[in-house]
Backbone and ligand atoms as CSV (ligand in chain L), in Angstrom:
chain,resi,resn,atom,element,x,y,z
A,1,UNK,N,N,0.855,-1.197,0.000
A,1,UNK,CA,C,0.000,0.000,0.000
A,1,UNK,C,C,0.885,1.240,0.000
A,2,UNK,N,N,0.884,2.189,-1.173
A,2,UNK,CA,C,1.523,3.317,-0.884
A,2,UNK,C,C,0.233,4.574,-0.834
A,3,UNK,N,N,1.245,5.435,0.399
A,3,UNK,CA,C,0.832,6.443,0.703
A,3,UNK,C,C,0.962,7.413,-0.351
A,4,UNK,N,N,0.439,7.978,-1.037
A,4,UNK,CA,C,0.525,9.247,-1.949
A,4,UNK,C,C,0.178,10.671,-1.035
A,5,UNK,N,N,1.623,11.123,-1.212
A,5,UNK,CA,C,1.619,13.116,-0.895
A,5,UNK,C,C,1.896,13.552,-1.996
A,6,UNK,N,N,0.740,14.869,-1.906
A,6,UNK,CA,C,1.298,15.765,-2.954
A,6,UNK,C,C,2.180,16.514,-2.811
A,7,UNK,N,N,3.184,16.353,-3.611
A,7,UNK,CA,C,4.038,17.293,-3.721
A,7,UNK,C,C,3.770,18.953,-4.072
A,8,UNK,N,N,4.018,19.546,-3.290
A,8,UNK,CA,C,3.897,20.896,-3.653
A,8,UNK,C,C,5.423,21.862,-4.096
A,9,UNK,N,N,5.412,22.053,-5.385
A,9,UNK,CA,C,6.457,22.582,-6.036
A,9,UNK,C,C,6.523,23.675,-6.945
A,10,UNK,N,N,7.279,24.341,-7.071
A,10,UNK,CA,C,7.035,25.241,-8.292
A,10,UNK,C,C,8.077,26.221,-8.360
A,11,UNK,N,N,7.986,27.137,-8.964
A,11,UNK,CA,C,8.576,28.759,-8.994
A,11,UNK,C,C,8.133,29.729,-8.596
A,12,UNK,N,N,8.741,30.847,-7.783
A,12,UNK,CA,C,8.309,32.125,-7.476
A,12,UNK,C,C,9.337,32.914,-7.794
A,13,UNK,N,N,8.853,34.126,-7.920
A,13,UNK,CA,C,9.629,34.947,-8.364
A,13,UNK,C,C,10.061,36.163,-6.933
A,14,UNK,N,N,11.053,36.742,-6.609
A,14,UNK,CA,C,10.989,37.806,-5.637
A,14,UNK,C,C,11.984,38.791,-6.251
A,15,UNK,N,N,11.212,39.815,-5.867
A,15,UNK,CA,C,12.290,41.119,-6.525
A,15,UNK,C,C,12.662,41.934,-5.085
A,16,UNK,N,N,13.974,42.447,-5.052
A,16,UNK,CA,C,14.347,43.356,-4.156
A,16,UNK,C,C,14.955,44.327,-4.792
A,17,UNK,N,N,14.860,45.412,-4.034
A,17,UNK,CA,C,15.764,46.902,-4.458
A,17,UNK,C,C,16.944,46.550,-4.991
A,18,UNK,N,N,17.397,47.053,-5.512
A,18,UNK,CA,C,19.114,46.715,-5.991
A,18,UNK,C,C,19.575,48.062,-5.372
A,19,UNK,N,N,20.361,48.048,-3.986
A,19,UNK,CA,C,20.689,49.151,-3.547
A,19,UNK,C,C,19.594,50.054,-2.804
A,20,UNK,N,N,19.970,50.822,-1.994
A,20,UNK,CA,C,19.247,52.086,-1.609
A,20,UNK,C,C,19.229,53.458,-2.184
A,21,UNK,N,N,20.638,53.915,-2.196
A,21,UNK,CA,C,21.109,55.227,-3.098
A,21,UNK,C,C,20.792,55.343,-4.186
A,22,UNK,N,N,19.141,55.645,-4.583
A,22,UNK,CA,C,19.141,55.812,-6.289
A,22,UNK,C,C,18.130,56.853,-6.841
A,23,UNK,N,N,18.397,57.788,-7.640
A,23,UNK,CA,C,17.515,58.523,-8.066
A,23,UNK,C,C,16.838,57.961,-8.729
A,24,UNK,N,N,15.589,58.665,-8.197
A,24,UNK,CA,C,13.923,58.044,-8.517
A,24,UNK,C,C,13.854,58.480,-10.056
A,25,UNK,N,N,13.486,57.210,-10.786
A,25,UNK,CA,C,13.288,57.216,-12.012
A,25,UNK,C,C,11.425,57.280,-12.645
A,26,UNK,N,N,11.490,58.119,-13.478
A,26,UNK,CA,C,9.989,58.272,-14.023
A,26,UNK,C,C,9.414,57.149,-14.943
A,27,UNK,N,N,8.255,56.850,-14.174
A,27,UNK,CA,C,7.777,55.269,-14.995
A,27,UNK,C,C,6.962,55.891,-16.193
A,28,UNK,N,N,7.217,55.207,-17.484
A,28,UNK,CA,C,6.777,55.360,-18.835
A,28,UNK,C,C,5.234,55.450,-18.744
A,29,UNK,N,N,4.880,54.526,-18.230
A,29,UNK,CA,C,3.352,53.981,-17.703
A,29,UNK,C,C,2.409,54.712,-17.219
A,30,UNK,N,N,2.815,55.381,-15.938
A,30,UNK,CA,C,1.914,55.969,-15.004
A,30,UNK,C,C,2.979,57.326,-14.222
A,31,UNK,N,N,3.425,57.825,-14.893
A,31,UNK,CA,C,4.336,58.726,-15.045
A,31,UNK,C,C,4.645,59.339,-13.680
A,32,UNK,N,N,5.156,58.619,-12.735
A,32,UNK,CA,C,5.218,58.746,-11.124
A,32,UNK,C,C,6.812,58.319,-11.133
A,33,UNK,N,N,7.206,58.936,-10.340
A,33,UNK,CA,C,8.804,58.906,-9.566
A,33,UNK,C,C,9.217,57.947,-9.484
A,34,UNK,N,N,8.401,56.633,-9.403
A,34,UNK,CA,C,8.863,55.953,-8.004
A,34,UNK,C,C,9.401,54.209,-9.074
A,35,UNK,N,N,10.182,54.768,-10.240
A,35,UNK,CA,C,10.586,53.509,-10.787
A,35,UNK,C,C,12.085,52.942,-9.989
A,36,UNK,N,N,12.386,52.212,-9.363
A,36,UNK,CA,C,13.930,52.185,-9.193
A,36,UNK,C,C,14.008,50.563,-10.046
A,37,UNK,N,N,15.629,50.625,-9.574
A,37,UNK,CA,C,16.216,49.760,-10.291
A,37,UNK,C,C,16.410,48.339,-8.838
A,38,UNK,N,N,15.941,47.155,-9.869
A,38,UNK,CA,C,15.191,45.808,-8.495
A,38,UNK,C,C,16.032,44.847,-9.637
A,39,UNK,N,N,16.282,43.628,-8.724
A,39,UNK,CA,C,16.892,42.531,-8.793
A,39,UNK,C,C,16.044,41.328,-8.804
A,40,UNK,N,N,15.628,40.760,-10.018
A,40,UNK,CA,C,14.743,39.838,-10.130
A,40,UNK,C,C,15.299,38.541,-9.797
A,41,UNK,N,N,14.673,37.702,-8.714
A,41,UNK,CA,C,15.613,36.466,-8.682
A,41,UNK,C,C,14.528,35.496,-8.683
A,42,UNK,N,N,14.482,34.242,-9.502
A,42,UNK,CA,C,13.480,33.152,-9.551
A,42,UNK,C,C,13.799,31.744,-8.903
A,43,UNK,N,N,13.204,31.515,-8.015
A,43,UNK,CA,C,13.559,30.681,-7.356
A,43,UNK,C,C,12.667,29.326,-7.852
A,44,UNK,N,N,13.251,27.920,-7.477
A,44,UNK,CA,C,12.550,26.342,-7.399
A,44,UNK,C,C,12.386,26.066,-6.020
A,45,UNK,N,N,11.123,26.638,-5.763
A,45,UNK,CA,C,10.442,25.971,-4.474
A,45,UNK,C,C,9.405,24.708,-3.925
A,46,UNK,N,N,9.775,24.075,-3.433
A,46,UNK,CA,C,9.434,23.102,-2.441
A,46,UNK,C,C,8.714,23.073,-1.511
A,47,UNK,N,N,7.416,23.103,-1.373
A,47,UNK,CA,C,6.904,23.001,-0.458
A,47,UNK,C,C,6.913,24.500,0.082
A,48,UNK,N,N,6.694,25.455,-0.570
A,48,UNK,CA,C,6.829,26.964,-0.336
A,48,UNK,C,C,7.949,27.433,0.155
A,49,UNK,N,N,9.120,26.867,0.210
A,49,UNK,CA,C,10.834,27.018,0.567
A,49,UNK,C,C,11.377,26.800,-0.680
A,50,UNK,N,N,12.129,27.910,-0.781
A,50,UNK,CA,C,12.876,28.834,-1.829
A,50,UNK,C,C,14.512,27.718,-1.971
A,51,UNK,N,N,14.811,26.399,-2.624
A,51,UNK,CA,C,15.531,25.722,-2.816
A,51,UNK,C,C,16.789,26.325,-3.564
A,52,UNK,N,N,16.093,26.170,-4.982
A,52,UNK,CA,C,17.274,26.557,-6.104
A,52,UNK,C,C,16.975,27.509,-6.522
A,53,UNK,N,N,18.038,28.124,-6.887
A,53,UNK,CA,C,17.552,29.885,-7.835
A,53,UNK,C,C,18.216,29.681,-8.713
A,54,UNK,N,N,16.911,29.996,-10.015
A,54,UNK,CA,C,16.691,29.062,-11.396
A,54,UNK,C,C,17.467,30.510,-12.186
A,55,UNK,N,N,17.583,31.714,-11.749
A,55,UNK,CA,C,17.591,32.775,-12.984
A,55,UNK,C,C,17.354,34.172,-11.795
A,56,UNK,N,N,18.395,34.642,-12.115
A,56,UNK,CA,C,18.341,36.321,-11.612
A,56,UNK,C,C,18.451,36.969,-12.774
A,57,UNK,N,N,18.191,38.394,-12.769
A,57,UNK,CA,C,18.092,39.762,-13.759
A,57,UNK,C,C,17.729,40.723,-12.561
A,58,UNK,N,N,18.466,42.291,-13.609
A,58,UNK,CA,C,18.381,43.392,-12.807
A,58,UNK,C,C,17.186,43.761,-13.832
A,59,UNK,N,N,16.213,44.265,-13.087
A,59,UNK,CA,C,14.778,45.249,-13.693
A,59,UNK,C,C,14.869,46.277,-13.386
A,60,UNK,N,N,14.096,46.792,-14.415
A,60,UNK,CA,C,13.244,48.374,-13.745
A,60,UNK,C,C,11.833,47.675,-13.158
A,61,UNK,N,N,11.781,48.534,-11.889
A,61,UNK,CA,C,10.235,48.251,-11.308
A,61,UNK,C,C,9.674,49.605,-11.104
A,62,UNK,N,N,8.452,49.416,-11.560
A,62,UNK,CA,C,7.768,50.985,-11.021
A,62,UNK,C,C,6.879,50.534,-9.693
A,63,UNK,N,N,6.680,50.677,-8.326
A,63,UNK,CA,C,6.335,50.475,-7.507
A,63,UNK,C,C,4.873,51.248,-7.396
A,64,UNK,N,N,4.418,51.928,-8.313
A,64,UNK,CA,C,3.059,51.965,-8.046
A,64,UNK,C,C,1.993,51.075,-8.912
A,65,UNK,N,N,2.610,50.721,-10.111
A,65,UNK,CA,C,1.769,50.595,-11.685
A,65,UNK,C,C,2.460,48.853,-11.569
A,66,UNK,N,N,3.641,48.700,-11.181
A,66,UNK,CA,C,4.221,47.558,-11.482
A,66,UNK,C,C,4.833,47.602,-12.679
A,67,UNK,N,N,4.693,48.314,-13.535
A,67,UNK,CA,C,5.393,48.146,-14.781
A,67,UNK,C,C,6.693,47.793,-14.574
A,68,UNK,N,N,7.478,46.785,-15.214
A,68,UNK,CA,C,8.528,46.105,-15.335
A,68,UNK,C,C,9.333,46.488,-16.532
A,69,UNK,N,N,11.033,46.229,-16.555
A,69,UNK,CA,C,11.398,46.353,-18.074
A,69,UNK,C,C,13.457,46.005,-17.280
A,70,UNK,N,N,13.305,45.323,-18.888
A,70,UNK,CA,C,14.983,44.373,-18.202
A,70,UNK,C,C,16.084,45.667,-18.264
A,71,UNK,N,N,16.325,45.593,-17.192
A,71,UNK,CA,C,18.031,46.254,-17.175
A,71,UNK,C,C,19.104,46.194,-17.474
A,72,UNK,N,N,19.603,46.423,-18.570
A,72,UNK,CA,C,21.487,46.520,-18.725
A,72,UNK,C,C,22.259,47.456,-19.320
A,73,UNK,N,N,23.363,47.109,-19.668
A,73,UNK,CA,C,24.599,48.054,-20.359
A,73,UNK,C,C,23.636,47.892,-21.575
A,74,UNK,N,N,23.709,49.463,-21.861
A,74,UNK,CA,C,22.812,49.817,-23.766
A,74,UNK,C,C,21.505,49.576,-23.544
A,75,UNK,N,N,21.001,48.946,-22.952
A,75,UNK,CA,C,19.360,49.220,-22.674
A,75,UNK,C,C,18.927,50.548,-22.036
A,76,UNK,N,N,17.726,50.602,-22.932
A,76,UNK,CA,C,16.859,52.036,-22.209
A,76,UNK,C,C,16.892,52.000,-20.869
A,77,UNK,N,N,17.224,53.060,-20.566
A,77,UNK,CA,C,16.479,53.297,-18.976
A,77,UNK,C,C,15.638,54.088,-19.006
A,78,UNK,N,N,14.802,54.103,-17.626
A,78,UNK,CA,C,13.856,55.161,-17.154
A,78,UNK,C,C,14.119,56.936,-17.261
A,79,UNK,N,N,13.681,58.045,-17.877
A,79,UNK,CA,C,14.728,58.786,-17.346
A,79,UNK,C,C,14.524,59.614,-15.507
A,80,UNK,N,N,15.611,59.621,-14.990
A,80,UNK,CA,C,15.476,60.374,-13.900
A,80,UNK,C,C,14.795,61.716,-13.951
A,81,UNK,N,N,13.775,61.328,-12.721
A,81,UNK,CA,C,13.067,62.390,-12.541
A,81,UNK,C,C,13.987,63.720,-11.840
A,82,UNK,N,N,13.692,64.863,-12.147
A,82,UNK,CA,C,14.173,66.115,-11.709
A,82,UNK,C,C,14.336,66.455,-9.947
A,83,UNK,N,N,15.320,66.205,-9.659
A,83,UNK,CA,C,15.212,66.272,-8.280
A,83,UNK,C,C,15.964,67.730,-7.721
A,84,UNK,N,N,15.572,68.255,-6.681
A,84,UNK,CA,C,16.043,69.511,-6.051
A,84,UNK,C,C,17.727,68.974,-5.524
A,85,UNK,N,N,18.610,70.431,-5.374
A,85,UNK,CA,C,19.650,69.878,-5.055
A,85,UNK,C,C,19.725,69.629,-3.667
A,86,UNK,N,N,20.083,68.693,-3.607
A,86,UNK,CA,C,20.777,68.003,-2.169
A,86,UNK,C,C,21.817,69.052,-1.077
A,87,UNK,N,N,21.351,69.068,0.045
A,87,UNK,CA,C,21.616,69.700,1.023
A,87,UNK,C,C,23.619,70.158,0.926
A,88,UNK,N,N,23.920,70.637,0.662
A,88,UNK,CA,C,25.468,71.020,0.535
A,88,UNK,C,C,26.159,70.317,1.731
A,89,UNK,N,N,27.077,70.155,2.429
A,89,UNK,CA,C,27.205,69.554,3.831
A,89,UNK,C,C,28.742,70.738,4.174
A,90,UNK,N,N,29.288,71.168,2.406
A,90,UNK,CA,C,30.391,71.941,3.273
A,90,UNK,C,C,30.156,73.607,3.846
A,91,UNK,N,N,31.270,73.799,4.805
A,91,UNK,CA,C,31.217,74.778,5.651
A,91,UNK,C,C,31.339,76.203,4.799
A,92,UNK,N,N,30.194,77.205,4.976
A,92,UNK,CA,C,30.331,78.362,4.352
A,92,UNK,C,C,30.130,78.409,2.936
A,93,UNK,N,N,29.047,77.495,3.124
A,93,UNK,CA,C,27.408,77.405,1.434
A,93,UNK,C,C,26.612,78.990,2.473
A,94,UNK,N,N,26.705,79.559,1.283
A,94,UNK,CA,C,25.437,80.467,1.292
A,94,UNK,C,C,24.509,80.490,1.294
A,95,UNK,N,N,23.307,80.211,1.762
A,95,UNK,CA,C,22.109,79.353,1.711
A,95,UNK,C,C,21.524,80.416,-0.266
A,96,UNK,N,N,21.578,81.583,0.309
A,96,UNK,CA,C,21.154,82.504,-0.487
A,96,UNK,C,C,21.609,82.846,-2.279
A,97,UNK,N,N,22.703,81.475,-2.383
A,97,UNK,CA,C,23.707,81.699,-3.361
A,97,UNK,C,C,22.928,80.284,-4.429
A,98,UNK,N,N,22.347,80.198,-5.750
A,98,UNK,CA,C,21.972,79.308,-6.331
A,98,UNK,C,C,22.884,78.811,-7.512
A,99,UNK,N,N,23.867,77.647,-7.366
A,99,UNK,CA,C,25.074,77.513,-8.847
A,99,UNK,C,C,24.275,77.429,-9.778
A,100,UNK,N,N,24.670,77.194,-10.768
A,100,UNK,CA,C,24.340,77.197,-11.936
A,100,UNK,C,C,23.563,75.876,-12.531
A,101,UNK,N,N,24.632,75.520,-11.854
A,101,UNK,CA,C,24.452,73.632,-12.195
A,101,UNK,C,C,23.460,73.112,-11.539
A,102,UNK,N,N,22.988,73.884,-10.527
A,102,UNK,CA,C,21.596,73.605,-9.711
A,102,UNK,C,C,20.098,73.889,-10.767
A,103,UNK,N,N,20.740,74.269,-11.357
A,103,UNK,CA,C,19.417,74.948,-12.472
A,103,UNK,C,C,18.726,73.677,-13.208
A,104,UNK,N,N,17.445,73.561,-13.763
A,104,UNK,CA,C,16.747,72.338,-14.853
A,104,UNK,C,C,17.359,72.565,-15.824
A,105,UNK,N,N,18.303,71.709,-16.668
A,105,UNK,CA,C,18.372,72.486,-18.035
A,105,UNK,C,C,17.761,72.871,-18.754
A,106,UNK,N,N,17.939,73.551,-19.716
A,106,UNK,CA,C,16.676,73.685,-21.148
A,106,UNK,C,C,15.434,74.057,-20.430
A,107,UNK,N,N,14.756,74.920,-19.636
A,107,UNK,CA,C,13.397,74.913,-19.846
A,107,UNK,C,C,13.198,75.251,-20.721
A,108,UNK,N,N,11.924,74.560,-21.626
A,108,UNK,CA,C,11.483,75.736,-22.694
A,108,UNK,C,C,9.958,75.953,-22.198
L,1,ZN,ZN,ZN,4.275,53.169,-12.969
């Protein structure tokens, strides 16, 4: 007499940030800030435990829309959204003084 269990098996997929430090990229999709750059890793799970990892890739993720899109050297990216400049940290910034390079380029 054999006992039959089902095996429970399969693939999942989990994405994490790739990094913290990254300017927020504008999603094509739903045109919001909040695309960064995520690390797709696919795992062979067992019984809902993450065994073998079948296939990693770096993505773009947009975290509101989900829109997805593969990352590499010569592939499109997202473009970075326009961000204000970052707090100066050295001694004797003028608060009152704006460089140049702080400017948007090109408005038209
Ligand atoms: Zn989006």
């Amino acid at each position: 007499m054999f006992l039959f269990i089902p095996l429970l098996f399969g693939c999942s997929t989990k994405v994490k940030p790739d990094g913290t430090e990254q300017p927020a990229h504008v999603c094509p999709r739903c045109n919001n800030a909040s695309v960064f750059a995520a690390k797709s890793k696919t795992w062979f799970e067992f019984f809902f435990v993450p065994l073998v990892p079948l296939s990693s890739k770096h993505i773009w993720l947009c975290g509101i829309c989900q829109w997805a899109s593969p990352l590499g050297v010569g592939q499109w990216e997202p473009p970075i959204a326009y961000q204000t400049p970052q707090h100066h940290s050295f001694s004797g910034y003028n608060a009152g003084y704006q460089p140049s390079y702080a400017q948007p380029p090109n408005q038209k």
